[in-house]
N, C-alpha and C positions, 0 to 999 in steps of 0.2 A: 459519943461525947455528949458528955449535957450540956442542956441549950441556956441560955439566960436572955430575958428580957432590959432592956434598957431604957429609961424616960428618956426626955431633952423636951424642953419646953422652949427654948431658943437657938442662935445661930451659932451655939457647939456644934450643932447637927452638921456644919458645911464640911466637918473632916471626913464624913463620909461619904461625900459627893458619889467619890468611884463606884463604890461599893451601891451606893442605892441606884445609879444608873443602870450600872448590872442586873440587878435586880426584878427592877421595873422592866428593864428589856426582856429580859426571861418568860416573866409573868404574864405579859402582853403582848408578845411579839406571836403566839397563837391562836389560832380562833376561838370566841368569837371576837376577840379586840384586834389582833391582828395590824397594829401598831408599828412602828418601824423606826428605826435608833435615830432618826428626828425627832420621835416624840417622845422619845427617853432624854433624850439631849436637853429636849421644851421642856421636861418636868422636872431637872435641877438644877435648869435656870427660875424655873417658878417657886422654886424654892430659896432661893436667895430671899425675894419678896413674903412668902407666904410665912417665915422661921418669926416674925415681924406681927404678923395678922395679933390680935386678941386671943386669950386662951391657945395660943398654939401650943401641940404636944403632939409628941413624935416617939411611938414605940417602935424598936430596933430588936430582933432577935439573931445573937450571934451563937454558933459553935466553933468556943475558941472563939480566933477571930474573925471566922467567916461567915459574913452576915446574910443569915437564913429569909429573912422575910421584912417588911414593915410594913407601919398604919403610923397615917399620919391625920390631923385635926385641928379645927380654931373653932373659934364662936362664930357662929352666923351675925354677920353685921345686918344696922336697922340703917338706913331703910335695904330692903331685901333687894340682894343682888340681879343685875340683866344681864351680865356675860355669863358666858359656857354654856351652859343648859338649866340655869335658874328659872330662863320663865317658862321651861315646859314642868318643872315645878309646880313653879307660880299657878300655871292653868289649870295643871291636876286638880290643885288642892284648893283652890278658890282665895281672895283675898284673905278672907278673916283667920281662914288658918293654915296660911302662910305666914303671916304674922303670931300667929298663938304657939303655933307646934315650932316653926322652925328659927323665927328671928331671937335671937340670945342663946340658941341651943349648941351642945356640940356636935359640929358638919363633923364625920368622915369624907376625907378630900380622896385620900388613897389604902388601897390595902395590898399588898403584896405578895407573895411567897413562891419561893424558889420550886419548881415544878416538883422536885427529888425530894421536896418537905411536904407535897400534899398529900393529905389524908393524917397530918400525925397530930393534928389539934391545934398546931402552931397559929395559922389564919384566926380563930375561935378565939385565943391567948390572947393575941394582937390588939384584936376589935375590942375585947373587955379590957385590957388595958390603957387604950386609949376613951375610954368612954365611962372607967369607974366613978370615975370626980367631975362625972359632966352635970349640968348647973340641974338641982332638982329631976336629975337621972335624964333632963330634956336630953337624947340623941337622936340622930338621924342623917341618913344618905342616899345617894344614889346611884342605879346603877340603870345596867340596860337592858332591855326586855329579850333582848336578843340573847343574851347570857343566860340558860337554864340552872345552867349549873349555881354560880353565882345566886341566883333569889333561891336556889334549892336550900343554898348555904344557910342565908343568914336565916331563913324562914325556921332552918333547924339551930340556929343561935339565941330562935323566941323574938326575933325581930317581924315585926307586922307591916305588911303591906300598906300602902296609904295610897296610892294613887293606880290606877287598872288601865294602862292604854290597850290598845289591841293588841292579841299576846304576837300576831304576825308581824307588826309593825318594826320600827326603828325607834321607840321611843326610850323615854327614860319612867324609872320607877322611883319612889318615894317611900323608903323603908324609915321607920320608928325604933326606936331602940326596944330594949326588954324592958326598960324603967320608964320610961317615956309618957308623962302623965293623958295623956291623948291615944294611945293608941287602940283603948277601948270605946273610941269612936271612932276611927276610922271606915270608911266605907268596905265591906267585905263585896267581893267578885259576885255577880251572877250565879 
């Protein structure tokens, strides 16, 4: 069955609550996120609020009508966020660019896909689709050091590293998009 892409830039997205619940449960409920249908539950209730944010956009990929994957996204609000894991952001990357790279840009908040969909490019689809029309190509997200596979990903997406905690730790990483006028300065690893 072929697959199709769908935008939503606002709160049409709540008809598919069920459906991205599932989803997200799938995705994460394996190592290393290892999540658990509370925090599938927490993340479309956070979407009520987030459908709301600035620049929000939400790519959906269905077959037919069984929705395979999603990536969701707003604009990094100024001044630069303290909850979730913004300030270990924030630390990585130093004050002046945390503000240059990432305040006005488009966040990836989440990215999805159905376990039976990986490897077929759909993750890859997603990410570019929610990121084609981001403000002077500024993207960027993050993820967690724990995850190999994940920085393998985006790294093979042309996405650049921005921030290096110790690769043992529990931290979070600081990925730039492919367009992202900063990411040819970013600090490169050791």
């Amino acid at each position: 069955m072929m697959t199709s892409i769908r935008v939503f830039k606002g709160t049409e997205l709540s008809a598919h609550s069920n459906a991205l619940h599932a989803v997200y449960g799938e995705a994460f409920c394996a190592p290393p996120w290892n999540e658990n249908e509370e925090r599938a539950i927490e993340f479309v209730g956070r979407l009520v609020n987030d459908v709301r944010r600035p620049g929000f956009t939400a790519a959906l990929a269905f077959a037919g009508q069984d929705l395979l994957g999603f990536a969701t996204a707003w604009t990094t609000p100024s001044p630069f966020p303290t909850d979730r894991c913004y300030p270990q952001a924030a630390a990585g990357l130093g004050p002046d660019h945390t503000m240059n790279w990432l305040v006005g840009a488009r966040e990836i908040d989440e990215l999805a896909v159905r376990p039976a969909a990986h490897g077929t490019g759909l993750a890859g689809d997603l990410l570019e689709t929610v990121t084609a029309d981001a403000p002077d190509g500024r993207s960027w997200l993050l993820t967690s050091v724990r995850s190999g596979r994940a920085m393998s990903f985006y790294r093979r997406q042309g996405w650049t590293q921005a921030t290096h905690p110790c690769p043992d730790g529990k931290g979070v990483v600081v990925f730039l998009g492919p367009r992202h006028p900063g990411r040819s300065l970013a600090p490169q690893p050791l």
